[in-house]
Residue, then its C-alpha position, 0 to 999 in steps of 0.5 A: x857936327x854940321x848944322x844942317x836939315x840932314x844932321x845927325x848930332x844928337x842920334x846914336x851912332x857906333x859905340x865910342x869910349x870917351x875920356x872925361x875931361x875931369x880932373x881925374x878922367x873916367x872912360x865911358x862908352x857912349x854912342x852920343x857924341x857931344x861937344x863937351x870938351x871930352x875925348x872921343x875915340x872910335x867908332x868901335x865894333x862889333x857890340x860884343x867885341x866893344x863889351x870885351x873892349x870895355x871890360x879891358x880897359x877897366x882891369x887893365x889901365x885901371x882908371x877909376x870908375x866911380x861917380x865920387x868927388x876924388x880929392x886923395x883924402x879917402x883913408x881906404x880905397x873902394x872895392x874896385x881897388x882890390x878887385x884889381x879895376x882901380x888904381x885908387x886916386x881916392x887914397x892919396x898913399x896908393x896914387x897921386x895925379x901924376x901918377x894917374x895921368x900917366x896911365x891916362x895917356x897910355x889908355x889914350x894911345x891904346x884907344x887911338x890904336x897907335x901901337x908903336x907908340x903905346x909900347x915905347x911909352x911903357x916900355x919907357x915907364x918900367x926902365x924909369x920904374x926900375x931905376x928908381x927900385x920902385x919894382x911894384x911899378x914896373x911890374x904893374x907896367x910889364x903886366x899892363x903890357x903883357x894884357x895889351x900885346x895879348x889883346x892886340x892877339x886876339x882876331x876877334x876882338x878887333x875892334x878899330x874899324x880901319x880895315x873895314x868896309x861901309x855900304x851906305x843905303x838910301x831909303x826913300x818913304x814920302x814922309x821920311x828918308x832913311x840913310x842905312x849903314x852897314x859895316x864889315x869885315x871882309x864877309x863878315x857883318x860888324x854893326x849896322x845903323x839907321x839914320x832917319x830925317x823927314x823927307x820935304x819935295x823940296x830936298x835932293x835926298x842924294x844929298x842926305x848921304x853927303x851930309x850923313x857921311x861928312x857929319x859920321x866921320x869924326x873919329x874914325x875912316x874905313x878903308x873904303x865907303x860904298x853908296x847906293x846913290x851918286x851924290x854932288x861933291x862926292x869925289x871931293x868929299x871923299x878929298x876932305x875925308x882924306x885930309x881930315x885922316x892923313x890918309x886916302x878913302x874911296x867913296x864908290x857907288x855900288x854896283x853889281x860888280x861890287x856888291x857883297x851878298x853879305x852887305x845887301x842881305x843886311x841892308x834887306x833885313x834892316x829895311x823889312x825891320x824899317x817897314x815893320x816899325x812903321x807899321x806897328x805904333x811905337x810905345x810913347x812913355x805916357x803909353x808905358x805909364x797907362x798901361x802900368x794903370x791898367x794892369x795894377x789898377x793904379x790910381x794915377x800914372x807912376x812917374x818914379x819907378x824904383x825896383x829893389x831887391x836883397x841878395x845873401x848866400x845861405x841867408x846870412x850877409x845880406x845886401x839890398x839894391x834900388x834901381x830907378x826909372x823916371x819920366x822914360x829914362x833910367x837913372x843909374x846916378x839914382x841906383x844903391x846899394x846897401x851892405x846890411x847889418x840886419x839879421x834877415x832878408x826881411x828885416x834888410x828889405x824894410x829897413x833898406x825901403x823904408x829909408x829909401x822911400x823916405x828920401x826919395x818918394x816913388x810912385x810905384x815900389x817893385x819888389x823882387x819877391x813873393x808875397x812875404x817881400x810884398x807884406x815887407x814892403x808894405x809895412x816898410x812905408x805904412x807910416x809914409x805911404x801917400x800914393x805910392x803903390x806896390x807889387x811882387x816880381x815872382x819867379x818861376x820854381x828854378x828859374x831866377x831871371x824870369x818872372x812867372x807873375x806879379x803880385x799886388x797889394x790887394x792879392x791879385x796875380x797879374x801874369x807876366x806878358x814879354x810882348x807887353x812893353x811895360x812888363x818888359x820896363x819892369x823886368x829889366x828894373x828888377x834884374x838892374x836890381x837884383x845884378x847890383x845886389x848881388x854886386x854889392x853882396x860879393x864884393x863885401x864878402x870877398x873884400x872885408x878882410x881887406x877893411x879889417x887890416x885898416x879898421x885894426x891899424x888906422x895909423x898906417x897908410x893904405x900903401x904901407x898896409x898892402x906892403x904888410x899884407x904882401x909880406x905877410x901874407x895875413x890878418x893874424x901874421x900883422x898882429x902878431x909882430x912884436x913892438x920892436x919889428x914895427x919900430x924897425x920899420x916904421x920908426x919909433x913914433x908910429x910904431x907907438x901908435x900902431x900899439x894903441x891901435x891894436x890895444x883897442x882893436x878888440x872885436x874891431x871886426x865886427x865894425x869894418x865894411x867894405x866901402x862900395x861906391x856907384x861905379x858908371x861904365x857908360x855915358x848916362x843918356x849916352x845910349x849905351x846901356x846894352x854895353x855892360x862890360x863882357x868880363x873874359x877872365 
């Protein structure tokens, strides 16, 4: 980015996926570019069409999500593995680097959008898959390319920006100079952005566009930039740009002749937006902390915010979760989860705060709930109680997403106001809570028996597991075979041990637990929270 009075490093831009540059990469959206040693590809629009986007990539190329030290050491690979989102890494029998990195270069090619390559590169894959027999690989590749062709299919989820059009809109206050951009297809509004930079009498703000537009295109150029002000260097610039992409780009002034009306009502609402912020005074996080003070009278201003929440079908198998919020961020490297072996929603509430309390010392604990979740709560962290405060989110009777009011320690009902700032920080806690519980609840229910099959033969590999498993199609079916079909397929040594191994799996049910581990989508601090994967399948 260029360093400059007018620069934008720093402020949120378009949505960007980024490849990690760990050992084994994650992609993350972001829409904060940083000069980390990443990859970054983009801008991508529309938001929603980004969501589809990320949900994709995840299901599709399968690069792991997970925030975990990945060494190949894991005897079992997470949920993620079996929900088809992950290739495992963690399990060195399922993938090996190599393996992933391939899949990494394909995910790379799909994200530059260089089509013809991408096909030839899998296309070079499944012959080499099949040469070798291993025909579970090449299936996996026809699938993959079979996903990408159907997403490249779709009109509306295009979201490379190589056919759009930009219209860029000078703004100009005394104290302040706004740069507007607008993005579209043909008439249709894909994304719009607000770059603002303080305004000096000293400065020609023309040249705020030169600098906005020079700095923005990194990754990506449109098919044409539209201005609403001439600005020195403008046809050179448009030269540099060009060379920067190998291509050609106009940058024109905006004229009647020119101008779309759907481009200029988008500029309109964007500046009557502008003018209305100005207005009104935004909400400093001192301003949020004091105006949680008020409401629940708290002693002092909550710094640690952590909302939980526990999830079961029908009271039985119970999950818990914790969201947290500090100091004005979100911490979603903080968030847990806890898969339950208590017997109520109750007991898993205490139990799952009082241990999270202990760690970790908020100042103020949401509680999803009524007043039997708040008495919980309460007796949760009544031996390690300082100044931690407490309150109830309540529903309203039929109405899960929503809160009616809260509840406090000392039984007062505070109502829930959606035009107060803080009560909206609160209720986007709870449902960050209540989603990841309910996560962590589904997955254990649907992916138990997965860890049974490995908690009953530990002495077989996760690979060979899953080929049991394909083959056989149950649980039952495995350990029903006789000694001498596993000596034949896996020679006499192991298939000794697997006979110790189901000697003493009586009831090892009962002991298996799907492993569920944080999983990341987005850039922490990247700006791109509101990009939570649309699932479209």
């Amino acid at each position: 980015m260029a360093d400059s009075q007018f620069s934008i490093e720093g402020q949120p831009l378009y949505p960007h996926i980024k490849l990690t540059s760990e050992q084994y990469p994650r992609a993350l959206a972001t829409r904060i570019l940083r000069d980390d040693g990443d990859e970054y590809f983009g801008a991508f629009l529309n938001r929603t069409s980004v969501r589809i986007l990320i949900d994709f990539l995840s299901r599709t190329f399968r690069l792991r999500t997970c925030t975990i030290a990945i060494d190949g050491s894991f005897p079992v690979p997470c949920t993620q593995y079996y929900a088809r989102r992950c290739v495992a890494p963690c399990v060195a029998s399922l993938t090996d680097r190599e393996t992933y990195l391939e899949i990494v270069q394909l995910a790379r090619l799909f994200l530059r959008n260089d089509r013809e390559l991408l096909r030839a590169s899998i296309a070079k894959t499944i012959e080499h898959a099949a040469e070798q027999l291993d025909f579970e690989s090449a299936t996996l590749f026809r699938d993959m390319l079979q996903q990408i062709e159907s997403f490249w299919s779709q009109p509306r989820w295009q979201v490379w920006l190589e056919d759009s059009t930009d219209v860029f809109e000078l703004d100009v206050h005394a104290d302040i100079v706004y740069v507007i951009l607008v993005s579209q297809r043909r008439r249709r509004i894909l994304g719009e952005k607000v770059f603002a930079f303080p305004n000096s009498e000293d400065d020609d703000v023309s040249m705020t566009l030169r600098e906005v537009i020079d700095q923005f295109y990194q990754y990506h150029l449109p098919r044409e930039i539209r201005v609403s002000h001439d600005f020195a260097g403008r046809i050179p610039l448009a030269k540099e740009l060009g060379k920067r992409f190998g291509r050609k780009i106009a940058i024109n002034i905006a004229t009647d002749a020119n101008r779309r009306v759907t481009a200029e009502r988008a500029v309109d609402v964007t500046k009557a937006r502008l003018a209305m912020e100005r207005m009104k005074r935004r909400m400093t996080v001192a301003g949020l902390q004091n105006q949680l003070v008020t409401m629940f009278d708290l002693r002092s201003r909550p710094v640690r915010i952590e909302a939980f929440d526990v999830a079961h079908i029908s009271a039985t198998g119970f999950a818990a979760a914790v969201s947290v919020w500090k100091d004005g961020k979100d911490l979603p490297d903080d968030y847990e989860h806890w898969v339950s072996d208590r017997e109520s929603e109750l007991d898993t509430l205490r139990a799952f705060v009082a241990a999270r309390v202990a760690r970790t010392g908020p100042d103020l604990i949401l509680i999803d709930g009524g007043a039997a979740q708040l008495q919980a709560a309460i007796d949760a962290v009544a031996n390690a109680r300082s100044n931690v405060h407490i309150i109830a989110a309540v529903k309203p009777k039929g109405k899960h997403a929503s809160i009616s009011h809260f509840l406090t320690e000392d039984g007062r009902r505070v109502e829930y106001d959606q035009d107060a700032p803080a009560f909206r920080l609160l209720h986007r806690l709870r449902d960050d809570a209540h989603d990841l519980a309910n996560r962590t609840h589904r997955l254990g229910r649907d992916m138990l028996h997965f860890y049974e099959l490995a908690a009953i033969v530990p002495s077989l590999d996760e690979r060979e597991r899953q080929e049991l498993l394909r083959e056989l199609g149950s649980i039952r079916s495995i350990t029903a075979l006789d000694a001498s079909e596993f000596e034949k397929r896996f020679g006499k040594k192991k298939a000794a041990a697997i006979g110790r191994d189901l000697v003493a799996a009586q009831n090892i049910s009962a002991d298996a637990k799907p492993l569920i581990v944080p999983i990341r989508y987005v850039e922490t601090d990247g700006e791109a929270e509101d990009l939570i994967p649309i699932e479209t399948r």
